[in-house]
C-alpha positions as CSV (number, residue, x, y, z in Angstrom):
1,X,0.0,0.0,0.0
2,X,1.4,3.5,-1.0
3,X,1.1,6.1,2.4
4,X,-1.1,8.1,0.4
5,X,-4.0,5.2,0.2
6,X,-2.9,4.2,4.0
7,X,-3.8,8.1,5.2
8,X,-7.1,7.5,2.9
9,X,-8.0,4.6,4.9
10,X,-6.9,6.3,8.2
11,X,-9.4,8.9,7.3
12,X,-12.4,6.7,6.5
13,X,-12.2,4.7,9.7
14,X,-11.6,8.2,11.8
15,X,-14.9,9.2,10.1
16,X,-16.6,5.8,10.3
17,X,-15.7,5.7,14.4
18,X,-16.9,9.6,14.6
19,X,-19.8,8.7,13.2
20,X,-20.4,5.6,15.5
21,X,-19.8,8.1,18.4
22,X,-22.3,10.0,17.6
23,X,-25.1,7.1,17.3
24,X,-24.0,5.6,20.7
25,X,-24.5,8.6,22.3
26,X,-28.4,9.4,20.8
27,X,-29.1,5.8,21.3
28,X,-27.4,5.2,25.1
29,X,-25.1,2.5,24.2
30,X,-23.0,1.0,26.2
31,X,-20.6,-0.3,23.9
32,X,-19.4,-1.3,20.6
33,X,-18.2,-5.0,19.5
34,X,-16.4,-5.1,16.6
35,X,-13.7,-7.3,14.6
36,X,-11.5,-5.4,12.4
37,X,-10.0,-7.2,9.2
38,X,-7.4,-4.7,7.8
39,X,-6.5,-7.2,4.7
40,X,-5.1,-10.5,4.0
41,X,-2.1,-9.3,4.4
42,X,-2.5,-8.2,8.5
43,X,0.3,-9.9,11.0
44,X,-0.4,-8.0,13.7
45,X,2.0,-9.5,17.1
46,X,1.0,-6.9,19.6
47,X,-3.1,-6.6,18.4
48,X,-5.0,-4.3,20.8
49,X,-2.6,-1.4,20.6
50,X,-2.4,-1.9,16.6
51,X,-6.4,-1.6,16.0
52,X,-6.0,1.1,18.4
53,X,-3.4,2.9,16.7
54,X,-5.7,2.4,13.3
55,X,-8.7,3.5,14.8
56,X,-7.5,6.6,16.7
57,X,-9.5,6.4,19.4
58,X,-7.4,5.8,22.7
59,X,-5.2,8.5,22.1
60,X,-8.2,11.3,21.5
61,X,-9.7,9.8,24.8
62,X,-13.2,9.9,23.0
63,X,-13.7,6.0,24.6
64,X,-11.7,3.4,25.7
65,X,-11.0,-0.5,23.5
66,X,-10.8,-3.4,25.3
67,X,-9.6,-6.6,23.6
68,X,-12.7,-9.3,24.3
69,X,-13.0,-13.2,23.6
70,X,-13.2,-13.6,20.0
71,X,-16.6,-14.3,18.2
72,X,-14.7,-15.3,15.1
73,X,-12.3,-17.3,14.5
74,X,-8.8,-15.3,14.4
75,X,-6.5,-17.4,13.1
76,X,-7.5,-18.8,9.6
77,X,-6.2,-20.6,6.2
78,X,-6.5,-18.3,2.8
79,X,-5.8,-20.3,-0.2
80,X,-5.0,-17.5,-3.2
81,X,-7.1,-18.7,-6.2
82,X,-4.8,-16.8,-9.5
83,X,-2.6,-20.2,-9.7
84,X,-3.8,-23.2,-11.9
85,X,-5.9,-26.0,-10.6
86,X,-2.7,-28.0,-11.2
87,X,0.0,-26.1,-9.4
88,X,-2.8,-26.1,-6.3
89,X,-2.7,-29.8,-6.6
90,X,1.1,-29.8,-6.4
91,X,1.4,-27.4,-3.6
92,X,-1.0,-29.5,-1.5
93,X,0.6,-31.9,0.7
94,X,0.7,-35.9,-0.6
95,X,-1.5,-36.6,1.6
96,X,-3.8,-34.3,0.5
97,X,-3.7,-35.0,-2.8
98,X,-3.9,-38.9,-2.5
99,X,-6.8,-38.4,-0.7
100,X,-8.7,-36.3,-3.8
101,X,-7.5,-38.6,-6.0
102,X,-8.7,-41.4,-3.9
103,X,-12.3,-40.2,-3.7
104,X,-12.6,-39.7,-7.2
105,X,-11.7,-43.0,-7.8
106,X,-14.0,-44.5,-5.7
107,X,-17.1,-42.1,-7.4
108,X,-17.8,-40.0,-4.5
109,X,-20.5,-37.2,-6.0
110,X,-20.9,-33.9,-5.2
111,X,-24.2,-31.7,-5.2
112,X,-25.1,-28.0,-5.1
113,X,-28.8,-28.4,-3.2
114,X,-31.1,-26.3,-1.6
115,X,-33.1,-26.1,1.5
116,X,-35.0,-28.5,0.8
117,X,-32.6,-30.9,1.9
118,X,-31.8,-29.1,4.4
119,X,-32.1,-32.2,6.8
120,X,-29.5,-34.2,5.2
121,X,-26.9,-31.5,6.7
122,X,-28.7,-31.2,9.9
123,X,-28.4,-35.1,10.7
124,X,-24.9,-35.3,9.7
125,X,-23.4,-32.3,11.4
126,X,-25.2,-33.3,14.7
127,X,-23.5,-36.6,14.8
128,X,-20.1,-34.5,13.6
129,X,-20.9,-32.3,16.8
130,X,-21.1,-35.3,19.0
131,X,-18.5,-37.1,18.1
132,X,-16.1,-34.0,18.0
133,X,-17.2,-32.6,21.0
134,X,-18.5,-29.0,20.0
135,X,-21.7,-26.9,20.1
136,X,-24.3,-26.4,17.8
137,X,-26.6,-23.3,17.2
138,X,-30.0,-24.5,16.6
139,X,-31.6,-25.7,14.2
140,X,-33.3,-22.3,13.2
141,X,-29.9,-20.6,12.6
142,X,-29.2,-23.0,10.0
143,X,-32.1,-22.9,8.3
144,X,-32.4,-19.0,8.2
145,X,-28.5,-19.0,7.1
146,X,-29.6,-21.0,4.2
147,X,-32.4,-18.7,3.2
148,X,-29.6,-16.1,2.5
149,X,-28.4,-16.2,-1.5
150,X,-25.1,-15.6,-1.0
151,X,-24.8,-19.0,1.3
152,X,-24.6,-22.5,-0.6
153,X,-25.2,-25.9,0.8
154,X,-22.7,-28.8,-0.7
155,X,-23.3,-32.4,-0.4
156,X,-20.7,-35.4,-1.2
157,X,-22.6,-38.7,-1.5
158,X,-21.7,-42.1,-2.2
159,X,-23.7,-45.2,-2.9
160,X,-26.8,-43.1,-2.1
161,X,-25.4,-41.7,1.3
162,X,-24.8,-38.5,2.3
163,X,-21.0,-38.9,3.7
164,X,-20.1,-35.2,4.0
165,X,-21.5,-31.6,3.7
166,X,-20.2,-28.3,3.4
167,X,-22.0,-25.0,4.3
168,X,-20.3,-22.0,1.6
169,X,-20.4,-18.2,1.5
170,X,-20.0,-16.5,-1.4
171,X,-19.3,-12.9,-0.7
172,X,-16.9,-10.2,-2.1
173,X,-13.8,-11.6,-3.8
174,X,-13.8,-14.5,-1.7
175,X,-15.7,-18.4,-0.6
176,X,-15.5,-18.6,2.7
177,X,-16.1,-22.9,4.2
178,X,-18.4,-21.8,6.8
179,X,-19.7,-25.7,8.3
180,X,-18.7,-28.5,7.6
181,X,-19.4,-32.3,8.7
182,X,-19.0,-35.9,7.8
183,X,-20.1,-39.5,8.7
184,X,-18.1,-41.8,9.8
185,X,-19.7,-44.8,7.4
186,X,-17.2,-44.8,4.6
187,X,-14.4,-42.6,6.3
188,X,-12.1,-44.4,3.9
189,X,-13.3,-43.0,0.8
190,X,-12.1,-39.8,2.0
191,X,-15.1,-37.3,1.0
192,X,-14.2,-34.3,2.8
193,X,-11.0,-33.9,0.8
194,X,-12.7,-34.3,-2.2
195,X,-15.6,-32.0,-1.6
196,X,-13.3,-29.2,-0.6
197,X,-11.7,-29.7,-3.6
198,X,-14.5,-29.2,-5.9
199,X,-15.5,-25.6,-3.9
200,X,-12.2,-24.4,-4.4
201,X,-12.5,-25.3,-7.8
202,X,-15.8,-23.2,-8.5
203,X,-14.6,-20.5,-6.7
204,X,-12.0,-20.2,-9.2
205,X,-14.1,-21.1,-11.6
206,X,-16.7,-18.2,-10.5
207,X,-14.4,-16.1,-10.7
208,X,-13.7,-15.6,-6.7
209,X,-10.0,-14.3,-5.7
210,X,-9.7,-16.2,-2.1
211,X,-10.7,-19.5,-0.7
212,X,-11.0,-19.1,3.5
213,X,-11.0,-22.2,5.3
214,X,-12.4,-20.2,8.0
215,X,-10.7,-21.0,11.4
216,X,-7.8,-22.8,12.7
217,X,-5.7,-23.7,15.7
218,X,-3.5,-26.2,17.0
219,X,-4.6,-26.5,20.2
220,X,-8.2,-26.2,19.9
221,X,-9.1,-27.8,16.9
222,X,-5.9,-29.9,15.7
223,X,-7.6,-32.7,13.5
224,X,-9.8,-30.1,11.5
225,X,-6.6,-27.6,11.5
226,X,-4.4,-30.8,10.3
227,X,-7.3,-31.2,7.4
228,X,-7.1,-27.7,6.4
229,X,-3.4,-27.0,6.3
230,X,-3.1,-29.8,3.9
231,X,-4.5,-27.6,1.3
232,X,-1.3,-25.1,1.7
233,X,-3.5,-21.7,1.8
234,X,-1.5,-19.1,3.9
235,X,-1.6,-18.8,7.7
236,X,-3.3,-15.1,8.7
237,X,-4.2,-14.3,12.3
238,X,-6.8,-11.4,12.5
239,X,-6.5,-8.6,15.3
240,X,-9.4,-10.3,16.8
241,X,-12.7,-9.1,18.6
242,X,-12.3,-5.6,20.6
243,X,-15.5,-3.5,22.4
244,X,-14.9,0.0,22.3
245,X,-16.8,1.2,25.2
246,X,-19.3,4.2,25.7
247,X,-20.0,3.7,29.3
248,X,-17.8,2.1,31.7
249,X,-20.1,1.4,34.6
250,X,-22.9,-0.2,32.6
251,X,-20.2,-1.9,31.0
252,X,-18.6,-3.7,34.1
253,X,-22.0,-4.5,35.1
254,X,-22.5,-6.1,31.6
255,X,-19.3,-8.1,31.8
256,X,-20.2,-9.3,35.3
257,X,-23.3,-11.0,34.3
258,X,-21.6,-12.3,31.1
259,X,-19.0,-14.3,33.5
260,X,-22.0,-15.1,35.9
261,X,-23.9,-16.6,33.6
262,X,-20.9,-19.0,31.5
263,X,-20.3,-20.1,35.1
264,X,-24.0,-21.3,35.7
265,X,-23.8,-22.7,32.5
């Protein structure tokens, strides 16, 4: 970026945040959670004094910005769509790319569907959850997420079964893989692998500049992180989720009940 778009951008969020000020204020908010995605290209080590450095807030003591848990994922995979489909192949591990090859082979199929089946994605990724070990939202959020255009339901079958299922979003210049699950009948056949292949595929195809795995980490999630660094997309970490507060008192309050409540739960 040349310093003359970087004081642009300085000057659009200054103005965004001024104008956020102002709302909070006529409607008595108490504070403001946000997650700032300043490019791809974003390393940020020392992450709450960076975003607040970008947003210029601290420092004009207008409010004060708190780094919070995250409600997105930080960390995350972005595969760059410009190269063939070939050299993608050949910079995915072996592994990887045995495992494609393997599931073509043994005639795995994959469908674009709508919400009409909508149950064949809600069976499987509530057995995924359980056997994993993480929460679901309910059923409802799934099914109102799927009445959006921009999201896409895949399904990979074989012999008749649904064996894995991808939930997609199309947005911007880049496919996010939003949800994702798999049965554990016919885990040798490898249909994830193969179903992620053919997304990436249309969003080059479509046209898209970025493929997001959406979310990794080691420690939390080391078999789906495994899954997705075999596909070789870069490694980005995010500044994360931040609240820029409006008023401190209600605030505390806020964050008091928050911590109640996870502990009763």
């Amino acid at each position: 970026l040349n310093s003359k778009f970087k004081d642009q951008k300085f000057e659009i969020i200054d103005l965004l945040f001024n104008e956020i000020q102002k709302i909070a204020k006529n409607e008595n908010a108490i504070f403001l959670r946000f997650e700032p995605q300043f490019g791809f290209q974003s390393k940020i080590e020392n992450r709450l004094p960076a975003v607040a450095r970008q947003i210029g807030m601290v420092q004009k003591g207008k409010s004060s910005i708190v780094k919070t848990f995250d409600i997105q994922p930080s960390k995350t995979l972005i595969l760059n769509l410009d190269k063939s489909e070939e050299d993608m192949l050949k910079a995915m591990r072996q592994k990887t790319r045995y495992n494609i090859r393997l599931a073509e082979k043994k005639g795995v199929k994959i469908r674009e569907v709508n919400a009409n089946e909508f149950d064949k994605f809600w069976e499987l990724i509530k057995k995924t959850s359980k056997r994993d070990g993480f929460r679901l939202h309910d059923k409802t959020y799934y099914q109102k997420m799927l009445e959006q255009p921009i999201i896409k339901l895949f399904l990979a079958e074989y012999q008749n079964n649904t064996v894995a299922v991808n939930i997609m979003v199309f947005f911007g210049d880049t496919v996010t893989y939003l949800h994702g699950a798999s049965s554990t009948e016919h885990r040798n056949i490898m249909a994830p692998y193969i179903l992620q292949w053919h997304c990436i595929k249309l969003a080059k195809k479509l046209g898209y500049r970025y493929y997001d795995f959406y979310g990794i980490d080691d420690k939390k999630w080391p078999g789906v992180t495994r899954f997705k660094n075999g596909f070789n997309g870069d490694k980005i970490e995010h500044p994360g989720t931040f609240d820029l507060i409006f008023n401190k008192k209600l605030y505390l309050v806020y964050e008091i009940m928050r911590k109640l409540k996870r502990f009763f739960h």
